[in-house]
C-alpha positions as CSV (number, residue, x, y, z in Angstrom):
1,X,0.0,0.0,0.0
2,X,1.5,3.7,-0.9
3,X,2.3,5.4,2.6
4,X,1.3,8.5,0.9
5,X,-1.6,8.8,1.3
6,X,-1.0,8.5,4.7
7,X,1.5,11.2,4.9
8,X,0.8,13.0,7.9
9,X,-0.1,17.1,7.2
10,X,2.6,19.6,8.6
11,X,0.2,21.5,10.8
12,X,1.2,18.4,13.0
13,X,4.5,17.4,12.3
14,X,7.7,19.4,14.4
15,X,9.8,20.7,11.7
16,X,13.4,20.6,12.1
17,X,14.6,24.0,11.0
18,X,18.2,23.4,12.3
19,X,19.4,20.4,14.1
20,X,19.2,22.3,17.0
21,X,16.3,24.6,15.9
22,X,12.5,23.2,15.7
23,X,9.4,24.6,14.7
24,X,6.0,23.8,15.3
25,X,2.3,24.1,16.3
26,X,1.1,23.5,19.9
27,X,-0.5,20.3,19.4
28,X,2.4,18.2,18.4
29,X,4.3,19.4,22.3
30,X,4.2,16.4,24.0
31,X,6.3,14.2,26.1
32,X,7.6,11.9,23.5
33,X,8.6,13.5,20.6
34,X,9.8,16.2,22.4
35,X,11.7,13.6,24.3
36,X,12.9,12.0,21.5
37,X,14.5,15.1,19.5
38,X,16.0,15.9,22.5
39,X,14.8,19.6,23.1
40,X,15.9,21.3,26.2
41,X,14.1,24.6,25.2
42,X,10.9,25.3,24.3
43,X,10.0,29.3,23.0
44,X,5.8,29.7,23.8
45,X,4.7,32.8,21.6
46,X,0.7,32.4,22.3
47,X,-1.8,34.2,24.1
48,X,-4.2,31.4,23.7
49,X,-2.3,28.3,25.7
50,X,0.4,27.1,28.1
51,X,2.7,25.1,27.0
52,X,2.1,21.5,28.2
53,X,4.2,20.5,30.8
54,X,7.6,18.3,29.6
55,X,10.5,17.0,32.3
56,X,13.4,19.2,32.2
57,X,12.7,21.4,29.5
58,X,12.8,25.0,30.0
59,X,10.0,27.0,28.7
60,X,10.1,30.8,27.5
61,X,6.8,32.8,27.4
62,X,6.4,35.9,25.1
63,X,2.5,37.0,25.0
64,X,1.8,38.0,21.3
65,X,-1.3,38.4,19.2
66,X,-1.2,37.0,15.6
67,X,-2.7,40.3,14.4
68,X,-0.7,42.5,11.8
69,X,-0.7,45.4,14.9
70,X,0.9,43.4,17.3
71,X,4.5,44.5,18.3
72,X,6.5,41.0,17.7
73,X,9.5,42.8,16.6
74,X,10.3,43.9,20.2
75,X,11.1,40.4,21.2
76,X,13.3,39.5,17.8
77,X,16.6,39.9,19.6
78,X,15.9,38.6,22.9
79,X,14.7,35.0,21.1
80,X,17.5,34.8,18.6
81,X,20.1,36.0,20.9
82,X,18.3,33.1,23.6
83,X,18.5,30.2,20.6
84,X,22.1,31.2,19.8
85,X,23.1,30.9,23.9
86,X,21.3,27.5,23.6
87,X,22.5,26.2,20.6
88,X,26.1,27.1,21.7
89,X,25.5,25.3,25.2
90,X,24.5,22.1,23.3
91,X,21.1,22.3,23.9
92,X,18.0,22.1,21.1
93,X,14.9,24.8,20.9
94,X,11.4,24.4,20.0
95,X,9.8,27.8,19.1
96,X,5.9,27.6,18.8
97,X,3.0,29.2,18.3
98,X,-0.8,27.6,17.6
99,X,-0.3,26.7,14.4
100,X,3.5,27.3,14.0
101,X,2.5,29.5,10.8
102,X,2.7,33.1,11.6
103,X,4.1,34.1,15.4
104,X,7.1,31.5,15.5
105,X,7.9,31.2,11.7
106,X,8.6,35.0,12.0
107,X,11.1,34.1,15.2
108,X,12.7,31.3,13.4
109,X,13.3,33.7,10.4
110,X,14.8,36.8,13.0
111,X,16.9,34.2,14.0
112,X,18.5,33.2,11.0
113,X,18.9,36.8,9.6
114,X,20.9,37.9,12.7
115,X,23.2,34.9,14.0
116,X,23.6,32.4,10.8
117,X,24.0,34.7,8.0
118,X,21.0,34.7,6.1
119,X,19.6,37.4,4.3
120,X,15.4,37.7,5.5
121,X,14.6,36.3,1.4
122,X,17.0,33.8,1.9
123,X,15.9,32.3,5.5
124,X,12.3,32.7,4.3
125,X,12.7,30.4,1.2
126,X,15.0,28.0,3.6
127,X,12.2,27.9,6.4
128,X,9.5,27.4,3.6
129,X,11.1,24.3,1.9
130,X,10.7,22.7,5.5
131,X,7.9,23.7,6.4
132,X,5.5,24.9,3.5
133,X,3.1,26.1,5.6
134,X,4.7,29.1,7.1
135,X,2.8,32.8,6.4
136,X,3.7,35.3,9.0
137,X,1.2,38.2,8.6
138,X,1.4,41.5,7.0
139,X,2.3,43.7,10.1
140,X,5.2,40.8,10.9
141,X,6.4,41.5,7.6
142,X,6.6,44.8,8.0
143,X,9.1,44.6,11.9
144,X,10.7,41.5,10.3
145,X,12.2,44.0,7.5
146,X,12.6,46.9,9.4
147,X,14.9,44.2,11.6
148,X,17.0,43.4,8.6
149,X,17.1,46.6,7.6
150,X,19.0,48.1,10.9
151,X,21.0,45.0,11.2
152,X,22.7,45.3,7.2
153,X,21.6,48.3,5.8
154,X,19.4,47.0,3.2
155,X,16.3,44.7,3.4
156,X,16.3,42.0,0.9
157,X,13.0,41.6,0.9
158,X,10.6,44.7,-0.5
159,X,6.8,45.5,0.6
160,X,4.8,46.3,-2.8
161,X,1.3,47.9,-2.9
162,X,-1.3,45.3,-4.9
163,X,-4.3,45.9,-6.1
164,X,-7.8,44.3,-6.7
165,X,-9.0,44.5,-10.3
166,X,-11.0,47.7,-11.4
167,X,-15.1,47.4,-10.5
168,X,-16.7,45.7,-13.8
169,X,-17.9,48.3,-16.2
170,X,-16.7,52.2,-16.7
171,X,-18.2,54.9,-15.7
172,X,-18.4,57.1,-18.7
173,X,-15.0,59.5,-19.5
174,X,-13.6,58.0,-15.9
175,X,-11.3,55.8,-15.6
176,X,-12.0,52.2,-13.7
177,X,-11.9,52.6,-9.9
178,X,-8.9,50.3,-8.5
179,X,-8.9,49.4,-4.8
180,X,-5.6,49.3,-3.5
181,X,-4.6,46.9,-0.7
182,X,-1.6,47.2,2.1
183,X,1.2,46.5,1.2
184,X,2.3,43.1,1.0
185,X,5.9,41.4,0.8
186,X,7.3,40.9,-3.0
187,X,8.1,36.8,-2.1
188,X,3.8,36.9,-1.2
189,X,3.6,38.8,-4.5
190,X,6.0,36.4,-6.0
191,X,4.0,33.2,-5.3
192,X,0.5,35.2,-6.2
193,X,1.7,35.2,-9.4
194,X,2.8,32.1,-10.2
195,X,0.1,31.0,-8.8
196,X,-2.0,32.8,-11.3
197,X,0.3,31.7,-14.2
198,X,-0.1,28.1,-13.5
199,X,-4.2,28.8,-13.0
200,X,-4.1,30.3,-16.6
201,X,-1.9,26.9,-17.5
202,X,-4.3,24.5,-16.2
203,X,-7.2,26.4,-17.4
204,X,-5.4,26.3,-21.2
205,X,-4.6,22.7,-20.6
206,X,-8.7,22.2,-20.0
207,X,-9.6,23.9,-23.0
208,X,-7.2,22.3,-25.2
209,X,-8.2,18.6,-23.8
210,X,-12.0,20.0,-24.4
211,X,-11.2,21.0,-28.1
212,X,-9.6,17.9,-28.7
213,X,-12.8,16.1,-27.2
214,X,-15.0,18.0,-29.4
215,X,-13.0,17.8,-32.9
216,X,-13.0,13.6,-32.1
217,X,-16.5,13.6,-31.4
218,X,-17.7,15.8,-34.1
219,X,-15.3,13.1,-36.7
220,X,-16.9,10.3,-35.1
221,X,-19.9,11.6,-36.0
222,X,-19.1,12.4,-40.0
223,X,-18.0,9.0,-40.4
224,X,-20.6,6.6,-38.4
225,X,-24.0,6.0,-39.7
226,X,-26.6,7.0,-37.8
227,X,-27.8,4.0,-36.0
228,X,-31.6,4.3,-36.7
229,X,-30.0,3.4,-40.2
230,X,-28.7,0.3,-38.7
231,X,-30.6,-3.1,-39.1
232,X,-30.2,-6.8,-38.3
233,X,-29.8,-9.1,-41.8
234,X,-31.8,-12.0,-41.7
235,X,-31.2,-15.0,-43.4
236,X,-34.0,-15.5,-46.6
237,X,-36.3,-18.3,-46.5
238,X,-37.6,-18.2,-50.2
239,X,-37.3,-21.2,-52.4
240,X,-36.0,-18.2,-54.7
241,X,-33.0,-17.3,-52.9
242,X,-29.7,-18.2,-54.5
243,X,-26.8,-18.7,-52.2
244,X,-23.4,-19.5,-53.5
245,X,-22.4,-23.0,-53.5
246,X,-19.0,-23.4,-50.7
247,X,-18.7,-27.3,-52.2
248,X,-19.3,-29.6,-54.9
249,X,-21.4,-31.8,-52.5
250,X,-25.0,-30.2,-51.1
251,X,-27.6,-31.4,-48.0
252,X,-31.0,-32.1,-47.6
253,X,-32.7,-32.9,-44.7
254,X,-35.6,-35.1,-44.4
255,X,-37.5,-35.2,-41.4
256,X,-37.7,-38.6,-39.7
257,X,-39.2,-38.0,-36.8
258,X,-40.4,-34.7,-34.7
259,X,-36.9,-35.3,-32.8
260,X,-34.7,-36.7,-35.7
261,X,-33.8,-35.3,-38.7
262,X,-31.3,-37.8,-41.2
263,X,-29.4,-35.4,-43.7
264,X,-28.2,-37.6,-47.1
265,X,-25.7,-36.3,-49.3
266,X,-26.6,-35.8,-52.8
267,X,-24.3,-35.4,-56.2
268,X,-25.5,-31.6,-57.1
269,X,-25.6,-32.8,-61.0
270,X,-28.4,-35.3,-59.3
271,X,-31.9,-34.8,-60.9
272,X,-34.5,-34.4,-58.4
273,X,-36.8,-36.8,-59.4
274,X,-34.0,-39.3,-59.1
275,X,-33.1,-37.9,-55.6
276,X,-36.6,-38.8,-54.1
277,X,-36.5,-42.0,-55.7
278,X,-33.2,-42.6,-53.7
279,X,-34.2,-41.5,-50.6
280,X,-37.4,-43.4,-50.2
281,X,-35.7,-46.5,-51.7
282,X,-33.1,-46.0,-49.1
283,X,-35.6,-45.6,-46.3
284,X,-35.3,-48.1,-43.5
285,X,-39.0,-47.9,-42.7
286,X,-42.0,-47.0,-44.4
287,X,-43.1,-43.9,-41.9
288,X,-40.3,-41.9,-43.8
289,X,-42.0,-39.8,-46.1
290,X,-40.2,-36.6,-48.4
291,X,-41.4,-33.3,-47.7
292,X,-40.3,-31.2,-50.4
293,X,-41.8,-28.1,-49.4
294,X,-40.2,-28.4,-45.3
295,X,-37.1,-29.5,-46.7
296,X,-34.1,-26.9,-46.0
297,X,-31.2,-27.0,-48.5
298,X,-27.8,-26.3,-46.8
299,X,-24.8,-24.8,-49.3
């Protein structure tokens, strides 16, 4: 059986970032597999839950909203500078958050921009390729580039405005009205639009498989008959119909009895008269009588 399908999704899985660096939601913090990767660490950045309780693992609270106003950037130095001092002791960290999508991704990536030389569009294409999930919000982006920005000078990555297409219709000798959302980071904008491009592929890819569909359909049509045209050829019964002999030797059957039927061969240049005259003198017994008009001829 494929194990595939059985793959389990990565809102539950603890992603190693780092072999001393993990990341994950808050239902996957339990005993054993926090046991088993050998965590001493454990970064909590909820409002909603406590951490559950693990045997001598330390556990560092930070209170943050996942809303775009919420001030995480406050606390980007104190956590990396805390994962460096226990990476450097030999020791392993868990940051998490509820869903380990938003609050910790955006620790995780601090982290990597400040102590293991990472530009922010590098760490954030590294953290993705583990974890796919990751999507810190719009107001993250905004601390996590100012961060990069006063640690190197320039930010790698770029906040862009987008826009919502223009209301349908025109008002007359006006231009369209265009909405204009906040700004959003170019690697979002990025994947927006290669996520259109391969909408626009597969929606090309269904066309062209529908044309092709049509065009086979519309030839099997041109060259079948239609099938009230169709009939069933019967065999004729006529003493008229000519068949084509398949032998120099013919058949004729002679009925002998409602359950018997006694077929004699006959010479085809045979006369007829001379036919009957054989069969009846060949008859065993007197009930055998020739039937001309029920006898079937078989070529």
């Amino acid at each position: 059986m494929n194990s595939s399908h059985y793959r389990i999704s990565p809102l539950h899985q603890i992603s190693e970032i780092k072999s001393f660096l993990f990341l994950s939601g808050i239902a996957v913090i339990k005993p054993d597999p926090v046991g088993k990767l050998g965590i001493t660490t454990i970064v909590n950045a909820t409002t909603e839950e406590n951490t559950p309780p693990v045997r001598g693992v330390d556990v560092v609270r930070i209170r943050v909203d996942d809303h775009p106003s919420a001030n995480l950037g406050i606390h980007f130095h104190v956590i990396s500078d805390k994962i460096k001092t226990v990476k450097d002791n030999g020791g392993k960290v868990l940051v998490h958050c509820m869903a380990g999508v938003s609050r910790s991704a955006s620790l995780v990536l601090a982290y990597l921009v400040k102590h293991e030389r990472m530009t922010l569009k590098q760490a954030y294409y590294y953290v993705k390729s583990v974890r796919p999930i990751i999507h810190p919000n719009l107001g993250f982006w905004k601390q996590l580039v100012d961060f990069e920005r006063r640690l190197k000078g320039t930010p790698t990555v770029a906040l862009v405005p987008t826009r919502l297409s223009p209301y349908p219709g025109k008002i007359k000798d006006q231009s369209p009205i265009i909405i204009y959302l906040p700004s959003v980071p170019d690697v979002y904008a990025e994947e927006l639009r290669e996520a259109e491009r391969k909408d626009e592929r597969d929606k090309e890819r269904a066309a062209a498989v529908q044309e092709r569909a049509s065009a086979t359909a519309k030839s099997l049509a041109r060259t079948s008959p239609p099938f009230a045209s169709l009939s069933l050829t019967r065999p004729s019964h006529s003493p008229s119909a000519r068949i084509s002999p398949l032998s120099t030797t013919s058949y004729r059957s002679t009925a002998l009895s409602p359950t018997r039927t006694r077929i004699i061969p006959i010479s085809r240049s045979t006369p007829s008269s001379l036919s009957r005259s054989m069969i009846s003198s060949s008859s065993p017994s007197p009930s055998v009588r020739f039937a001309p008009r029920l006898t079937t001829t078989l070529y």
